[in-house]
C-alpha positions as CSV (number, residue, x, y, z in Angstrom):
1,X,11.4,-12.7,35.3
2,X,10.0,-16.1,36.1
3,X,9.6,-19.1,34.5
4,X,5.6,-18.8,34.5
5,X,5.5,-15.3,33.0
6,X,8.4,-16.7,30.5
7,X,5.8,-19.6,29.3
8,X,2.9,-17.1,29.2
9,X,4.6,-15.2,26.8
10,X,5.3,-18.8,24.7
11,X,2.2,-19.5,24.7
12,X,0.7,-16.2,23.3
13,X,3.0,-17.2,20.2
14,X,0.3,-18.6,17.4
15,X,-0.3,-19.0,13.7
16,X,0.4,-15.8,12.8
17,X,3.7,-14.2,11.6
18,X,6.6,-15.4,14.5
19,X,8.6,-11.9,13.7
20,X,4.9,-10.0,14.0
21,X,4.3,-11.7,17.3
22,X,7.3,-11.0,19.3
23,X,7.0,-7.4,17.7
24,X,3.8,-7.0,19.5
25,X,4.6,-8.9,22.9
26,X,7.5,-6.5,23.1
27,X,5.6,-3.7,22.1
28,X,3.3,-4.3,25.1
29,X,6.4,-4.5,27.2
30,X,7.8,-1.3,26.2
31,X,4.2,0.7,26.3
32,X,3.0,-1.0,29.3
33,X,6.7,0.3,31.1
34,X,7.9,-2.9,31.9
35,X,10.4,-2.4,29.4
36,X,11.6,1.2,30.6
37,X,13.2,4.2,28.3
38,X,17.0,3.1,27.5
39,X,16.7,-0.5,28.4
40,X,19.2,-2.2,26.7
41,X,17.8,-5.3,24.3
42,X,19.5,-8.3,23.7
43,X,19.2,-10.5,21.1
44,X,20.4,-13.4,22.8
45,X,18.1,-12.9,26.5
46,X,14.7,-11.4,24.4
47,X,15.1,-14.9,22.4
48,X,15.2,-16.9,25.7
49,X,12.5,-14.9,27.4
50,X,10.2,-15.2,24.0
51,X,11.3,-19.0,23.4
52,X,11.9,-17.9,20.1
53,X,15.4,-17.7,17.5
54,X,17.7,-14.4,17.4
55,X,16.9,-14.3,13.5
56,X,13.2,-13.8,14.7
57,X,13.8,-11.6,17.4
58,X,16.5,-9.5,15.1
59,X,13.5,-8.6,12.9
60,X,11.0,-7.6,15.5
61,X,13.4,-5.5,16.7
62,X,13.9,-3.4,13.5
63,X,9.8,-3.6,12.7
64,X,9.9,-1.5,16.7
65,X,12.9,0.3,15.1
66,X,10.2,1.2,12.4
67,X,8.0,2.4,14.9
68,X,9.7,4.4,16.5
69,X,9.9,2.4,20.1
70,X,13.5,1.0,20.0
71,X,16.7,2.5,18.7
72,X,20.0,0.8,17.0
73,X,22.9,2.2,18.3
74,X,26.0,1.6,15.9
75,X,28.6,-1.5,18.2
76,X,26.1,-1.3,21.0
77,X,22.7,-2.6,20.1
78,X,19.8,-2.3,20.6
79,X,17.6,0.1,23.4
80,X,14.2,1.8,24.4
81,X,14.2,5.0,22.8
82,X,14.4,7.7,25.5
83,X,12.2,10.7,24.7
84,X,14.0,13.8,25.1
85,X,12.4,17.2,25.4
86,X,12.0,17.4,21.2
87,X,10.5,14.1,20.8
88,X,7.7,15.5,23.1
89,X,7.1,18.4,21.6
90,X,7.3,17.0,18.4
91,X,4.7,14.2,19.5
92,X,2.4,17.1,21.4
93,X,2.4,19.1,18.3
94,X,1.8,16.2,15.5
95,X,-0.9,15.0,18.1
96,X,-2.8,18.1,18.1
97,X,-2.4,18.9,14.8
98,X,-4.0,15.0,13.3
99,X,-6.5,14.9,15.7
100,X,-7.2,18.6,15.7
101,X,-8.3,18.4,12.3
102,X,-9.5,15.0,12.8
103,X,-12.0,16.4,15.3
104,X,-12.9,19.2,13.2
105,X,-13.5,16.9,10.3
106,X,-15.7,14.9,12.3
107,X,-17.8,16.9,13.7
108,X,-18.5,18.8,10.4
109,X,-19.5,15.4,8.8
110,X,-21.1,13.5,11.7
111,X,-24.0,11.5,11.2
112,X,-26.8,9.9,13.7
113,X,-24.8,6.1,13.1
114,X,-21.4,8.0,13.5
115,X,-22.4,9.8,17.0
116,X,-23.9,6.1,17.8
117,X,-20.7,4.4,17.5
118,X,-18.3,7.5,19.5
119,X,-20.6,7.4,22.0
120,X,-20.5,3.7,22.3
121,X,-17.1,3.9,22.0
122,X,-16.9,6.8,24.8
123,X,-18.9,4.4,26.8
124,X,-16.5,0.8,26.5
125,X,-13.5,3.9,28.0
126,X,-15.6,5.0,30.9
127,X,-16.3,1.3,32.2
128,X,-12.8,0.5,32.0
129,X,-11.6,3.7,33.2
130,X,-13.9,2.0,36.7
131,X,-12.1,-1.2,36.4
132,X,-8.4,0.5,37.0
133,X,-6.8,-1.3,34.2
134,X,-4.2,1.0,32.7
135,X,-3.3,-1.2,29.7
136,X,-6.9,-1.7,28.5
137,X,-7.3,2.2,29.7
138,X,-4.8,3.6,27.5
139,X,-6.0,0.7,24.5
140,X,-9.5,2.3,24.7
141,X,-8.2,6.1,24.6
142,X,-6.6,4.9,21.8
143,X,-9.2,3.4,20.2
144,X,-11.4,6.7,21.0
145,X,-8.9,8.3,19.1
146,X,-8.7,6.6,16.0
147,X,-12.3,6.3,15.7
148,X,-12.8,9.7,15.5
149,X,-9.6,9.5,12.8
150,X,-11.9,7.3,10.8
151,X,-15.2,9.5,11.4
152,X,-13.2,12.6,9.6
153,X,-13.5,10.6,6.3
154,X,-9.8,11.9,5.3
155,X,-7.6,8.8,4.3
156,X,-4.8,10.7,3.7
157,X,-4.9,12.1,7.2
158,X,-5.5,8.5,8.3
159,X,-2.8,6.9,6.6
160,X,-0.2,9.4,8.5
161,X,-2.1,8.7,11.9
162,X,-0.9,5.1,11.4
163,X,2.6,5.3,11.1
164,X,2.9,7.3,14.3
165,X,0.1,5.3,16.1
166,X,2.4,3.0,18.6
167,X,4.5,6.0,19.5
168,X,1.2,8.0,20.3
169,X,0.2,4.9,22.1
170,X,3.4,5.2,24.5
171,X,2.8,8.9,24.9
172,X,-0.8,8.2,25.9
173,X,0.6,5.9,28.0
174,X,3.0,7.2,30.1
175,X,0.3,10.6,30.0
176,X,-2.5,8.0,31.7
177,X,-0.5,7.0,34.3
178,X,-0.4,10.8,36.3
179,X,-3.9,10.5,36.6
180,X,-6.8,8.7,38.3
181,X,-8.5,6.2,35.8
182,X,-11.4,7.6,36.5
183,X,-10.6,11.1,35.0
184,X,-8.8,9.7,31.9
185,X,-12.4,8.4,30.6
186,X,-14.1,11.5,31.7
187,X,-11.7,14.0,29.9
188,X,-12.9,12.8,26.7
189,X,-16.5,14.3,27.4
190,X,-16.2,17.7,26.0
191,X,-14.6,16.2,23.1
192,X,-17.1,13.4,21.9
193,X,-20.2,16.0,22.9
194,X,-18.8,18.3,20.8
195,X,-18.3,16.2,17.7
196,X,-21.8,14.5,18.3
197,X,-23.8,18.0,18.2
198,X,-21.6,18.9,14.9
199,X,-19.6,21.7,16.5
200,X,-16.5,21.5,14.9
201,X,-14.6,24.8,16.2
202,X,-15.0,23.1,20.0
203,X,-14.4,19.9,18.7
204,X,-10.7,21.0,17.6
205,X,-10.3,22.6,20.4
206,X,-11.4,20.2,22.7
207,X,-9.4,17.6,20.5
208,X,-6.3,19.9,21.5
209,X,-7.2,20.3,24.9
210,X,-7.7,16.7,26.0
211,X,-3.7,15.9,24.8
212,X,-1.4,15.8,27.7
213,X,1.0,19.0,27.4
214,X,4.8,17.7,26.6
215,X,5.9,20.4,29.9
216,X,4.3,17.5,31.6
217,X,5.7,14.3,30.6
218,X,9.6,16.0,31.0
């Protein structure tokens, strides 16, 4: 890594929480694949790269832990987590079973400022999905996502979305980058018409249909 790209990453480092900070700079790393599955982190190197102290980077690293993103192995450190076959379908199936419902919930409660704000929403994913870049790409699928989360009124449901949002973010991720940008935004259609005309049965099983099968991230 150069030393440019090094200070970039300084310089991103604000008022806000040092620990947070280098959380999410490595978070990017790791969802954007530039930190890859099994990388091995160091405490010492991450601190250099960051321009920050090993106490700070030590407790990003368990807030990833947290998450999901990295793993502590016991005298080795720590690493991306690898995603083996039951992590996928374990992600697959706790994807399409939130945002089933979610979907469902939505549409059955879907009002005229609601349907305004997907669609809006629908639209900000189809004009990046022009522009090529992944990382906003797979920030505004997301984003899709979790609106329609918030449009099922269910805080409960919510609440769990959140604690498995990053590692939902990798899998969108890594799902985004097997297909043309274009498609990613326009494989969301079915779903946000659906929810906007109040049809929840299609709006579940669009909700479904629009998640990247696990068979196809192996």
């Amino acid at each position: 890594m150069g030393i440019q790209e090094e200070m970039n990453k300084s310089a991103k480092i604000s008022k806000r929480s040092l620990e947070s900070q280098a959380a999410d700079l490595m978070r990017e790393d790791i969802i954007n694949g530039n930190l890859t599955p099994g990388t091995r982190l160091v405490e010492t190197t991450l601190a250099k790269e960051y321009g920050l102290s090993r106490g700070t980077i030590r407790i990003a690293l368990h807030q990833l832990g947290s998450e999901g993103l990295v793993t502590q192995v016991p005298y080795a450190g720590w690493s991306v987590t690898e995603l083996n076959d039951q992590d996928l379908w374990e992600l697959y199936t706790l994807r399409a079973t939130l945002e089933g419902m979610a979907a469902r919930l939505a549409a059955e409660r879907i009002c005229e400022e609601g349907a305004e704000r997907l669609r809006e929403a629908y639209q900000q994913l189809l004009a990046l999905c022009k522009l090529g870049d992944l990382k906003a790409i797979t920030r505004a699928d997301l984003d899709l996502h979790k609106l329609i989360i918030e449009l099922s009124s269910h805080s409960r449901l919510a609440s769990q979305y959140q604690l498995v949002e990053n590692q939902f973010l990798a899998y969108i991720a890594a799902a985004n980058r097997d297909f043309e940008p274009e498609s990613v935004g326009l494989s969301h259609a079915a779903l946000v018409e659906a929810i906007c005309e109040g049809e929840s049965d299609r709006a579940e099983a669009e909700a479904i249909r629009n998640i990247t099968g696990f068979e196809e991230l192996r």
